[in-house]
C-alpha positions as CSV (number, residue, x, y, z in Angstrom):
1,X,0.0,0.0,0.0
2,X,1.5,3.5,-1.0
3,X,2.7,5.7,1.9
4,X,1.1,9.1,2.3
5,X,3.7,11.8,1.7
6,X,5.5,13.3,4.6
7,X,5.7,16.8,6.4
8,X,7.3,19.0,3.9
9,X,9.4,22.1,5.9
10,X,6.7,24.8,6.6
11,X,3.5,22.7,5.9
12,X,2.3,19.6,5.3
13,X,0.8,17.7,1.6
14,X,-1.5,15.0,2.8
15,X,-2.1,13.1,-0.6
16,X,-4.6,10.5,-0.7
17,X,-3.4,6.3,-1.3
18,X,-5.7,6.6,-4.2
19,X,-3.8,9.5,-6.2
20,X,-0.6,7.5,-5.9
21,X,-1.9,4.9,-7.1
22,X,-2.6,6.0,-10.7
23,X,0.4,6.9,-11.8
24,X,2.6,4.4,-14.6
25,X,5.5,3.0,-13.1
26,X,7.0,0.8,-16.1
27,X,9.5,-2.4,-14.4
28,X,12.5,-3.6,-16.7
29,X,15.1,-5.9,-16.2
30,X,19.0,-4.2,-17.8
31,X,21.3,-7.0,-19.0
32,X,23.7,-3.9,-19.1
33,X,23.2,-2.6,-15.6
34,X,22.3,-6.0,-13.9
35,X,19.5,-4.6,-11.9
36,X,15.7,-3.6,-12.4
37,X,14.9,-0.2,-14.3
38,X,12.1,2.0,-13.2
39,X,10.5,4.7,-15.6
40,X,7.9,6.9,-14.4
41,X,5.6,8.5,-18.2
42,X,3.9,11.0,-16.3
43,X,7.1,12.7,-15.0
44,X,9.2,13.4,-17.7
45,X,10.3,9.5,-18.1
46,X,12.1,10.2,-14.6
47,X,14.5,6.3,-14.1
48,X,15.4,4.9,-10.9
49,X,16.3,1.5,-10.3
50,X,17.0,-1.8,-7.9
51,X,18.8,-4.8,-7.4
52,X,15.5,-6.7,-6.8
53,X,11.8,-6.0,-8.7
54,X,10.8,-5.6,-4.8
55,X,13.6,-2.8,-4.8
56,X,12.7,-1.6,-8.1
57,X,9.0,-1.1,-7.1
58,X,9.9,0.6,-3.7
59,X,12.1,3.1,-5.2
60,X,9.8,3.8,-8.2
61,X,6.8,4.9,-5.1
62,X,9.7,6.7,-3.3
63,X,10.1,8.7,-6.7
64,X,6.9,9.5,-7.6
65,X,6.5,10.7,-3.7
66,X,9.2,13.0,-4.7
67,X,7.7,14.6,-7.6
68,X,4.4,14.7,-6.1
69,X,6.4,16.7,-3.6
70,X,7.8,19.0,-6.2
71,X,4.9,20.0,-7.8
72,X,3.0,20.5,-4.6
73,X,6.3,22.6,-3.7
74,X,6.5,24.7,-7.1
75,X,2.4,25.4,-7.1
76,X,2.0,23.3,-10.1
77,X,-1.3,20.2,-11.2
78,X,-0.3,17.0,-10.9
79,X,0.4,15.4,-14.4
80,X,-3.0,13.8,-15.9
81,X,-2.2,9.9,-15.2
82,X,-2.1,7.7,-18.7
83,X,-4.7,5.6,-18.9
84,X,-4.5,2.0,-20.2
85,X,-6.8,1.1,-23.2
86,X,-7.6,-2.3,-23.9
C-alpha cells in the first residue's frame, strides 16, 4: 500500500493512497546494468532503479512521492495519469 507523503518544511501535503496509485510505473530488467529499471511516463520519463523488482518497485513509489512533492512545492497540477486502453 502506497505511503502518504511526509511533512514538507513549513507545511504539510497530505495526498490520498488513491492519487498514488494511478500513476505508470514501467519495471525492466537491464542485462547492461544488472538490476531492475524504473521509468515513471507521467514525469518526464524520470528512471530509478533496484537490485531486486521488490527494490525496483519501492524506489519507483519513493520517486513519484518526490515529484508529487515537487509539484506540490512549485504550485504546479499534478500530471494527468495515462490511462491503459484495452
Amino acid at each position: 500500500m502506497p505511503r502518504k507523503i511526509k511533512k514538507l518544511t513549513e507545511g504539510s501535503i497530505v495526498m490520498s493512497a488513491v492519487q498514488t496509485n494511478h500513476y505508470s510505473m514501467i519495471i525492466e530488467w537491464s542485462d547492461e546494468d544488472q538490476c531492475f529499471i524504473v521509468t515513471l511516463p507521467e514525469f518526464h520519463d524520470s528512471h530509478t532503479h533496484g537490485d531486486t523488482y521488490e527494490e525496483a518497485v519501492q524506489n519507483g513509489q519513493d520517486l513519484l512521492e518526490t515529484w508529487m512533492e515537487i509539484y506540490q512545492q512549485d504550485g504546479k497540477s499534478l500530471p494527468v495519469p495515462k490511462l491503459f486502453a484495452a
